[in-house]
Backbone as a chain_set.jsonl record, in Angstrom:
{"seq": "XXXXXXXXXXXXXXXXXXXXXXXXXXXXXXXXXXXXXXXXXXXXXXXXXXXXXXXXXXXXXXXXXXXXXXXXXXXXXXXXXXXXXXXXXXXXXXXX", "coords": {"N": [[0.835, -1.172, 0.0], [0.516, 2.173, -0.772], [1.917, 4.75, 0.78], [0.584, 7.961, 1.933], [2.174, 11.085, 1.641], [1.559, 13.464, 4.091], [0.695, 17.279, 3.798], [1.146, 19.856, 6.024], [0.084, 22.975, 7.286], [1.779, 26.269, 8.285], [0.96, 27.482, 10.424], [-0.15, 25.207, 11.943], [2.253, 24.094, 12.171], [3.354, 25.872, 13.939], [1.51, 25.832, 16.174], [1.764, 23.278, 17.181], [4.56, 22.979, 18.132], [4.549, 24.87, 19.781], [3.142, 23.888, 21.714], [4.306, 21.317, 22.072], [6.487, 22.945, 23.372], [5.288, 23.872, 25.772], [4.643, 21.496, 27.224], [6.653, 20.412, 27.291], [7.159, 17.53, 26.519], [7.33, 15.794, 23.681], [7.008, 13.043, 22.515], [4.216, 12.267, 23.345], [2.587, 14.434, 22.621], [3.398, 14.569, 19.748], [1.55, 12.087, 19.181], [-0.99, 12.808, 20.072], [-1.191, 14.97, 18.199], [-1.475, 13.015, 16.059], [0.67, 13.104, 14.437], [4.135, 12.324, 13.151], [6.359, 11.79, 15.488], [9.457, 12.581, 14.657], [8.988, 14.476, 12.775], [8.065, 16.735, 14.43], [10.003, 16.949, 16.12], [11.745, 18.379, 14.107], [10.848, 20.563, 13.115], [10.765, 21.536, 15.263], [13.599, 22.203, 15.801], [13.747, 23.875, 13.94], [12.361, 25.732, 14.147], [13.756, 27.087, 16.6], [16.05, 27.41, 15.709], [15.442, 30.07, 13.777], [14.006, 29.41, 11.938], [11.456, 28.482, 11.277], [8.899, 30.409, 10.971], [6.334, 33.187, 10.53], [6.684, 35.448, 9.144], [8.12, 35.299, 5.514], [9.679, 33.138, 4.358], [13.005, 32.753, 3.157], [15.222, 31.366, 1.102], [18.452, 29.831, 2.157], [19.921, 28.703, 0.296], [22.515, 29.67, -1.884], [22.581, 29.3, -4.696], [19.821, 29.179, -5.232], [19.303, 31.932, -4.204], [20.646, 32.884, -6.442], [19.499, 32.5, -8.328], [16.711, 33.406, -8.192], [17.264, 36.25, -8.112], [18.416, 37.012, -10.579], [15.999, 35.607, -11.852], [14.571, 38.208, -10.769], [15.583, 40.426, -12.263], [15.23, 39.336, -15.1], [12.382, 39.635, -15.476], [12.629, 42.428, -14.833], [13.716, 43.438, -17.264], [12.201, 42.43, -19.398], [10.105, 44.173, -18.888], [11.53, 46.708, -19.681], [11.677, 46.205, -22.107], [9.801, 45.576, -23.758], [8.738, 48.334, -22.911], [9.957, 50.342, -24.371], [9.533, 49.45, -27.052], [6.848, 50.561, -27.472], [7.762, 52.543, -26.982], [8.639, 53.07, -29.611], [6.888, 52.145, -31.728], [5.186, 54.33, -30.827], [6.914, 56.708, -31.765], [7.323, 56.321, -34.298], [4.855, 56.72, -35.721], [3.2, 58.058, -38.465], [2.311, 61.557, -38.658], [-0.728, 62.111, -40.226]], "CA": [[0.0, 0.0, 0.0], [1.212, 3.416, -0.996], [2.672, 5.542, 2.302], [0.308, 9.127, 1.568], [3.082, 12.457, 2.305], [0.99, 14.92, 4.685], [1.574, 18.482, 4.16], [1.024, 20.289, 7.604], [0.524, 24.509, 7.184], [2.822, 26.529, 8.801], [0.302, 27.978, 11.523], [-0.31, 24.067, 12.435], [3.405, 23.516, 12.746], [3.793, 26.643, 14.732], [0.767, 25.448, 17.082], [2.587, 22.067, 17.608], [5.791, 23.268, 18.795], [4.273, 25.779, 21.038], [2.674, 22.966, 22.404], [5.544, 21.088, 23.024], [7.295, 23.362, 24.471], [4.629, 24.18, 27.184], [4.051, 20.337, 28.241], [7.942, 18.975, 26.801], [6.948, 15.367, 26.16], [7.335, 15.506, 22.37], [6.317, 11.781, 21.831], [3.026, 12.393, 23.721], [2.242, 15.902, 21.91], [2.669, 13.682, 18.866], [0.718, 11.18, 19.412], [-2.3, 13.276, 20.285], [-1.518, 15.396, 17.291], [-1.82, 12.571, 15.408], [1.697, 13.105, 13.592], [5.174, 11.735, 12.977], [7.589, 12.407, 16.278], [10.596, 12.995, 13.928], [8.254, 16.025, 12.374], [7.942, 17.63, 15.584], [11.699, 17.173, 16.295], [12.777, 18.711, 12.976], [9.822, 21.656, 13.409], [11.381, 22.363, 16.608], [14.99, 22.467, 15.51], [13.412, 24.949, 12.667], [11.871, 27.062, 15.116], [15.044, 27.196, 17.485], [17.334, 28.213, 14.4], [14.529, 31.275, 13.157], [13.699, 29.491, 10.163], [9.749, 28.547, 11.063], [8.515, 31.872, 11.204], [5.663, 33.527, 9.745], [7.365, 35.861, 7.843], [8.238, 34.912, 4.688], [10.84, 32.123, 4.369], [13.771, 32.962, 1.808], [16.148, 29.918, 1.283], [20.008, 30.327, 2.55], [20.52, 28.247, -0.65], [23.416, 30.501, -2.642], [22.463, 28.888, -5.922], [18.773, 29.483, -4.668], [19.101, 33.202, -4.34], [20.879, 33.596, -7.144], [18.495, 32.397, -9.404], [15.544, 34.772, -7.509], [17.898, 37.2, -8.068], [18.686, 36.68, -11.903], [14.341, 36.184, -12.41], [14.017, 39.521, -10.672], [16.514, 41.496, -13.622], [14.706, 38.881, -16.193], [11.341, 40.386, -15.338], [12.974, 43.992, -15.078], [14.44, 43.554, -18.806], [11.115, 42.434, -20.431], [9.35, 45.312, -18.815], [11.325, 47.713, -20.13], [12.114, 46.067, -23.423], [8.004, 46.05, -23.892], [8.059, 50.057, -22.745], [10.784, 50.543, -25.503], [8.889, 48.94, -28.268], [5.936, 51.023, -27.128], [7.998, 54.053, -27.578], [9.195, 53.0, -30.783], [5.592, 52.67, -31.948], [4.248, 55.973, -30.977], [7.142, 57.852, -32.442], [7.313, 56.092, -35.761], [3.89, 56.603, -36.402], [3.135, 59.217, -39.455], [1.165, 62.332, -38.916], [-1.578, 61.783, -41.497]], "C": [[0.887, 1.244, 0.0], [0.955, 4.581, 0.143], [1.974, 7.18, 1.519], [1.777, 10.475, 2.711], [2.019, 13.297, 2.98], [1.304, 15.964, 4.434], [0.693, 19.374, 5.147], [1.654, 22.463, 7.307], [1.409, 24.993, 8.376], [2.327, 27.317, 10.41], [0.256, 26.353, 12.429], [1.026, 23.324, 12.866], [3.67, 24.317, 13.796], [2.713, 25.998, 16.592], [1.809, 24.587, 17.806], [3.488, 22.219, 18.349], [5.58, 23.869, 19.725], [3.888, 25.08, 22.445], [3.442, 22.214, 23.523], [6.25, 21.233, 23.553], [6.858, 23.347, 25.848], [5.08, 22.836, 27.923], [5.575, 19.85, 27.999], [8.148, 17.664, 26.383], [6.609, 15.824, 24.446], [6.237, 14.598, 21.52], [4.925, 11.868, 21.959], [2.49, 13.637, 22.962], [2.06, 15.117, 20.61], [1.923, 13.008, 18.375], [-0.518, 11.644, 19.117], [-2.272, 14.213, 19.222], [-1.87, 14.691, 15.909], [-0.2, 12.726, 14.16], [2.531, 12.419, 13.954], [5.694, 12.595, 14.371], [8.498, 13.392, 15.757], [10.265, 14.53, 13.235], [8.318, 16.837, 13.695], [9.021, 17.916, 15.897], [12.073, 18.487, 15.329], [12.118, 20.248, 13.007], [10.995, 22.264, 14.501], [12.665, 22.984, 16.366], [14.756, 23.496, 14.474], [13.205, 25.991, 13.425], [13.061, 27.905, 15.799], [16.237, 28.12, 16.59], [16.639, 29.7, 13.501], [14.064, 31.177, 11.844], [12.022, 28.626, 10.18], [9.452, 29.431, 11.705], [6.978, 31.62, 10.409], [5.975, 34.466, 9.018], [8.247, 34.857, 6.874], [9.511, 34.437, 4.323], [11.746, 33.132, 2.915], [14.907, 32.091, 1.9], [17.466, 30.411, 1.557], [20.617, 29.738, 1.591], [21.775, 29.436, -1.617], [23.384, 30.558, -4.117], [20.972, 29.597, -5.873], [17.977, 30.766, -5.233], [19.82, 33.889, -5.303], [19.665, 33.611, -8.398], [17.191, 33.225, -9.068], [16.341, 35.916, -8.26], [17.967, 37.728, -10.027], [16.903, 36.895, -12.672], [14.209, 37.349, -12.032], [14.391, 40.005, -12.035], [15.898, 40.851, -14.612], [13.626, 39.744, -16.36], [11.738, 42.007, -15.793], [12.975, 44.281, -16.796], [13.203, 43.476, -19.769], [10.655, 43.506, -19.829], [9.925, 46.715, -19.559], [12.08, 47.743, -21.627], [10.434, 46.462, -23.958], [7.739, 48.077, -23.577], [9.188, 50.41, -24.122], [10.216, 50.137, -27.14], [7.434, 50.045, -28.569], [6.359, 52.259, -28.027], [8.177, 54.124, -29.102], [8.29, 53.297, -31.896], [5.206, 53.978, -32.256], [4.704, 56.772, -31.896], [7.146, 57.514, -33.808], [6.453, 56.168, -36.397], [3.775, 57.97, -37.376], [2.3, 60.242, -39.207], [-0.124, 61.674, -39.945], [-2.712, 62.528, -41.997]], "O": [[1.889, 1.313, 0.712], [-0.114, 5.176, 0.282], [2.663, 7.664, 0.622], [2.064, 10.567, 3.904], [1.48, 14.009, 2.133], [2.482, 16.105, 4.761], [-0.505, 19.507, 4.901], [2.748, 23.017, 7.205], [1.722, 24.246, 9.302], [3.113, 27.631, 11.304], [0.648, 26.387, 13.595], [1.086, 22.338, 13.6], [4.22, 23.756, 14.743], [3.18, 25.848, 17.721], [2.53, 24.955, 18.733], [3.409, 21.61, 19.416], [6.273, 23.641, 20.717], [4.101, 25.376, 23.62], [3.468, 22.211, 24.754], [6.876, 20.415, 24.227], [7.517, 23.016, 26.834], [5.727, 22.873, 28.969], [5.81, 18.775, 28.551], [9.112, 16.992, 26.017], [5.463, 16.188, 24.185], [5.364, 14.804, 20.676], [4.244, 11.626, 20.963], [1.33, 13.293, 22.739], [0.916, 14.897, 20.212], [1.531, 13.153, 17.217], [-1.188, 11.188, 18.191], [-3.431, 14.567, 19.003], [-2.34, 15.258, 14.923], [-0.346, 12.318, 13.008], [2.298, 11.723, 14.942], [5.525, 13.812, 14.444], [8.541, 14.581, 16.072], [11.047, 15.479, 13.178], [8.92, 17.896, 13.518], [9.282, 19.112, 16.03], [12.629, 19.482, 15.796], [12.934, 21.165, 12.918], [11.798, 23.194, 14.422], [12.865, 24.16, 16.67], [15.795, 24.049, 14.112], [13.823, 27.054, 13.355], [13.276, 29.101, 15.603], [16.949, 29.096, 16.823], [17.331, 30.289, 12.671], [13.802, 32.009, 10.976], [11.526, 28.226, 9.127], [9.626, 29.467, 12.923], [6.516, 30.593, 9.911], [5.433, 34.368, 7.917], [8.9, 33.893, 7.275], [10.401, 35.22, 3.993], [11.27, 33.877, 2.059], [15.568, 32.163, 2.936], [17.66, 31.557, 1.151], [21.834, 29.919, 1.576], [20.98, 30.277, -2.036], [23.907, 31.452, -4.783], [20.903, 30.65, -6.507], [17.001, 30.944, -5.963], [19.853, 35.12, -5.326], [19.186, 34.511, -9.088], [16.687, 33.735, -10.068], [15.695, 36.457, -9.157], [17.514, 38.788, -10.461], [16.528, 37.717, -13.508], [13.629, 37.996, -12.905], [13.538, 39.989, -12.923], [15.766, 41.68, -15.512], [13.698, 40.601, -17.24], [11.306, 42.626, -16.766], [12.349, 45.16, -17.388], [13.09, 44.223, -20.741], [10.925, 44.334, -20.699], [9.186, 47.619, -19.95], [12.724, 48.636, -22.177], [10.08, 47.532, -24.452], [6.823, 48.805, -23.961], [8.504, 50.958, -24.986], [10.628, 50.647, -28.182], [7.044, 50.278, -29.713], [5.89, 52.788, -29.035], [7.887, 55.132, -29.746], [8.463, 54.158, -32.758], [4.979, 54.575, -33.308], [4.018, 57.429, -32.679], [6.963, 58.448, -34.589], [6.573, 55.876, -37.587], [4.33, 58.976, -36.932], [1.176, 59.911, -39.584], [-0.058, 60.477, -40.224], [-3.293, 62.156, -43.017]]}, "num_chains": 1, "name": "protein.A"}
């Protein structure tokens, strides 16, 4: 039988952990949340390090952010290759 992946929002991970911090028993917090231990572990160790937040994650990948970085200036370039064509338009057009 095929093992379904959960995905668990980021308010429902934040709950969890809060959880476990109050009471500390992990396994038992698990349990009754109905999840994986090892998730709660790895949550926690996310939390602890400032990387489950609710502000908006941005990867520490280096490859990652370059490529964000690279689509931003892609985007930039068609916008103002499209306003350049525009202009090109207007002025080439003929009295008449």
């Amino acid at each position: 039988m095929k093992k379904i992946r959960k995905n668990y929002n980021l308010e429902f991970k934040m709950q969890a952990v809060s959880l476990s911090e109050q009471r500390g028993n992990v396994s038992s917090i698990a349990q009754k949340l109905e999840i994986c231990k090892e998730s709660l572990v790895t949550w926690r160790k996310l939390h602890k390090e400032g990387k489950l937040t609710y502000e908006k994650q941005i990867s520490s990948d280096p490859i990652r952010e370059k490529l964000l970085r690279l689509r931003k200036g892609l985007e930039e370039t068609k916008l103002e290759r499209d306003i350049l064509r525009k202009a090109v338009g207007i002025f080439s057009k003929k009295d008449g």
